[in-house]
MIVOSE-510458 format. One record per residue (C-alpha): residue in three letters; z, x, y. Coordinates in steps of 0.25 Angstrom, whole numbers, padded with zeros to 4 digits, always signed. Each point is the difference from the previous one (the first is absolute). Layout:
% residues N
AlaZXY...
END
This chain:
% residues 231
Unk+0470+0202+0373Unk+0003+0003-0015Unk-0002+0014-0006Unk-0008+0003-0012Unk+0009+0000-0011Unk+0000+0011-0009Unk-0010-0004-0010Unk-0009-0006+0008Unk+0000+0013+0009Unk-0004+0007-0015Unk-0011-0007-0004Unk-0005+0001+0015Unk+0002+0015+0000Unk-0009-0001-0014Unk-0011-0005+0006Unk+0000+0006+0011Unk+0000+0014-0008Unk-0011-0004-0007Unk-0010-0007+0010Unk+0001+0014+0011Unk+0001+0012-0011Unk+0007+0006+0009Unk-0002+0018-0003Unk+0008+0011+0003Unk-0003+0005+0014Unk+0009+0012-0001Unk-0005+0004-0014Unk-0007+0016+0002Unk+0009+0001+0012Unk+0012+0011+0001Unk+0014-0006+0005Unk-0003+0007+0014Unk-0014-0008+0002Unk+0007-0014-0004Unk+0010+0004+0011Unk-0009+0001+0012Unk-0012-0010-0007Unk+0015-0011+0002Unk+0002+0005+0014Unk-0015+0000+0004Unk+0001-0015-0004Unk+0010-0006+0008Unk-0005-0009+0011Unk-0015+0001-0007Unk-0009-0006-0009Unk-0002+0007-0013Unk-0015+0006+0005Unk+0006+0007+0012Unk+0011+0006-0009Unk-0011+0005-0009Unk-0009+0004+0011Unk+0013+0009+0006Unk+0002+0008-0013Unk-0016+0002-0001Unk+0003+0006+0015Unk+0011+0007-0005Unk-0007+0006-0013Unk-0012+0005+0011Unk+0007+0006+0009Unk+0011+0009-0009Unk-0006-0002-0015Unk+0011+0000-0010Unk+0013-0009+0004Unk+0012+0008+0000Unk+0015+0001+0007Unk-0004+0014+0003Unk-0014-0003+0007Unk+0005-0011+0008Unk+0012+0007+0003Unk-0006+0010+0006Unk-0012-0010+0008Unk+0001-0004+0016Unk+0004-0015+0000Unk-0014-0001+0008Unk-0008+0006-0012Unk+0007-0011-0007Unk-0002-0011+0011Unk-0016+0002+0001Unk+0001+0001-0015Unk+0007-0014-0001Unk-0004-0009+0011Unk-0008-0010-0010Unk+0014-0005-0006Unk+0006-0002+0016Unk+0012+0005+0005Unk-0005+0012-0001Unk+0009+0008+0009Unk+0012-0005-0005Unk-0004+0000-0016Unk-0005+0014+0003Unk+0014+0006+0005Unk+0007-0008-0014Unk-0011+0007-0009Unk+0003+0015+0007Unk+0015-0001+0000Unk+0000-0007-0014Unk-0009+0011-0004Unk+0009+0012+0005Unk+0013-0008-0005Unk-0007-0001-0015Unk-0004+0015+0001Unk+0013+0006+0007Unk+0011-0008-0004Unk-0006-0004-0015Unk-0007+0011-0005Unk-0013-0005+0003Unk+0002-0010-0014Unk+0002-0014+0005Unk+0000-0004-0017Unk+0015+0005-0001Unk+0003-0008+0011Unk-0006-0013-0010Unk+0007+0006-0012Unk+0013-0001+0005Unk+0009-0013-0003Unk-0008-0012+0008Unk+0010-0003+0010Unk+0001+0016+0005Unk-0015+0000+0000Unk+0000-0012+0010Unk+0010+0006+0009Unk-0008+0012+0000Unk-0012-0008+0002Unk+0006-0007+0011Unk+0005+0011+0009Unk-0014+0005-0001Unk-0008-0002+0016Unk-0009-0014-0001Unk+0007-0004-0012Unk+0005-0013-0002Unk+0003-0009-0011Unk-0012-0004-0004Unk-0005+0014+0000Unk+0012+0006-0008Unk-0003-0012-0012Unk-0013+0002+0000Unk+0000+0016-0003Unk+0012-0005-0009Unk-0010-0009-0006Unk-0016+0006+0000Unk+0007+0015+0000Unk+0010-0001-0009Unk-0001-0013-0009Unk+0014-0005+0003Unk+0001-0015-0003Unk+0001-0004+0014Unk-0007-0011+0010Unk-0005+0005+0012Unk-0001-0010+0012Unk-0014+0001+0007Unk-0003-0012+0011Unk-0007-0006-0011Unk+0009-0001-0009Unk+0010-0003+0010Unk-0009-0014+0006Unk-0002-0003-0015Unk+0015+0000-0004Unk+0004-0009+0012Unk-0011-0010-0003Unk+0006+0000-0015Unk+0013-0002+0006Unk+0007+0011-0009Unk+0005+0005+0015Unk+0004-0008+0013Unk-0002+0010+0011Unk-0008+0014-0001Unk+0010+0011-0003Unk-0005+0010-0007Unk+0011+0003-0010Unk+0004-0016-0004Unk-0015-0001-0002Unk-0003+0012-0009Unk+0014-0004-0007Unk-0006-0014-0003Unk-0013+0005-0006Unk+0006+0010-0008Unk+0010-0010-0005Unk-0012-0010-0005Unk-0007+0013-0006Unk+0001+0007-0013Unk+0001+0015+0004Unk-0012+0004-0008Unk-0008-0010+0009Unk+0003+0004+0013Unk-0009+0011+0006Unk-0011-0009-0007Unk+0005-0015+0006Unk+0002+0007+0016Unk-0015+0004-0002Unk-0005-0011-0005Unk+0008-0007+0011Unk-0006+0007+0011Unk-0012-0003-0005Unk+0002-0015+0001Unk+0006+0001+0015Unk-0013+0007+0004Unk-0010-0006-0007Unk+0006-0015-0002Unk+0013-0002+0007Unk-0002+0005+0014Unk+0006-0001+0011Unk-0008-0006+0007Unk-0011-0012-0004Unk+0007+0003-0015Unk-0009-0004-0011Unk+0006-0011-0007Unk-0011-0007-0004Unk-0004+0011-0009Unk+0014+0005-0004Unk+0003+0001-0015Unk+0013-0003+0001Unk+0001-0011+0010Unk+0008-0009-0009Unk+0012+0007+0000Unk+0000+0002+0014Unk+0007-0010+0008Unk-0002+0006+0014Unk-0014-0004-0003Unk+0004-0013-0006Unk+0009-0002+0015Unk-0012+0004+0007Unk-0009-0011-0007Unk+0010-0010+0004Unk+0001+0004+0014Unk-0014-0002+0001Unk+0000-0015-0006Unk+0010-0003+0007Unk-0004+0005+0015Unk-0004-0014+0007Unk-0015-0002+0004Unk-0002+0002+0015
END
């Protein structure tokens, strides 16, 4: 299958901005909230992440380091069970909580101001934080010009062809490579968008995709089903 060349991915992208509209979902939200929203989403949908930080919001009111610190992971657990893994997301939220408020002065926006690259690595060192987490505080927190890599945007890239195999870090590389810095937070969500509402990974929408004729896994699945021999 051949990739998307560059152009092609551009005008793609373009459209793609302009059918979802994609908001800000971390707009109003402190540094501390976008970080635990993040962990709240892994393995969910985006209704279960929200409905865990509604729980989370009832339960203990404002969301800082220092109350979550000082919170049982059960508190947290029956606070969060709408997102899933809530016994293991709870444990990440309270230790990240007590690491944010003991070891970095309760002020997770120094961590984002350093250089982009000590940021991550702090990020990363964090409990439940991956790469995807660490670029997306880098990201929505901070407005660094970085891709983040969600499952979405992961299916969508291999489908274009811009990566071969899903690696997290060749993936993010190629979409960052294709986009111009000042489009990137704004192109990772609108490609979520895509993946969820068109390009999904099951039964995926093609019929109704906006940007099928750049796509040539769609174009390989057409001819697949031409070709399959009538029983």
């Amino acid at each position: 299958m051949r990739p998307v060349d560059d152009q092609a991915f551009r005008d793609a992208m373009r459209v793609l901005e302009r059918r979802h509209r994609v908001t800000d979902w971390a707009a109003g939200m402190t540094s501390f909230e976008i970080l635990v929203s993040t962990i709240l989403s892994q393995s969910t949908t985006v209704r279960n992440e929200r409905l865990g930080m509604d729980g989370l919001r009832a339960a203990f009111g404002d969301l800082t380091p220092e109350t979550l610190a000082t919170a049982s992971p059960r508190a947290i657990e029956r606070a969060i069970w709408h997102a899933g893994l809530a016994r293991r997301k709870s444990r990440h939220i309270r230790d990240v909580a007590r690491i944010v408020s003991r070891d970095l002065g309760g002020d997770l926006d120094r961590v984002l101001r350093r250089p982009a690259g000590e940021s991550r690595e702090v990020l990363l060192a964090l409990p439940g934080v991956g790469p995807k987490t660490a670029d997306v505080m880098l990201a929505m927190a901070a407005n660094r010009p970085v891709f983040p890599v969600d499952t979405h945007v992961a299916r969508v890239a291999r489908r274009w062809g811009l990566v071969r195999r899903a690696d997290y870090e060749e993936t993010r590389e190629a979409l960052e490579k294709r986009t111009s810095p000042s489009r990137r937070k704004a192109w990772h969500l609108a490609m979520i968008a895509h993946g969820r509402e068109t390009c999904t990974a099951r039964n995926p929408r093609c019929g109704a995709c906006p940007v099928s004729t750049e796509c040539d896994w769609y174009r390989a699945r057409n001819r697949r089903r031409r070709d399959k021999p009538l029983r």
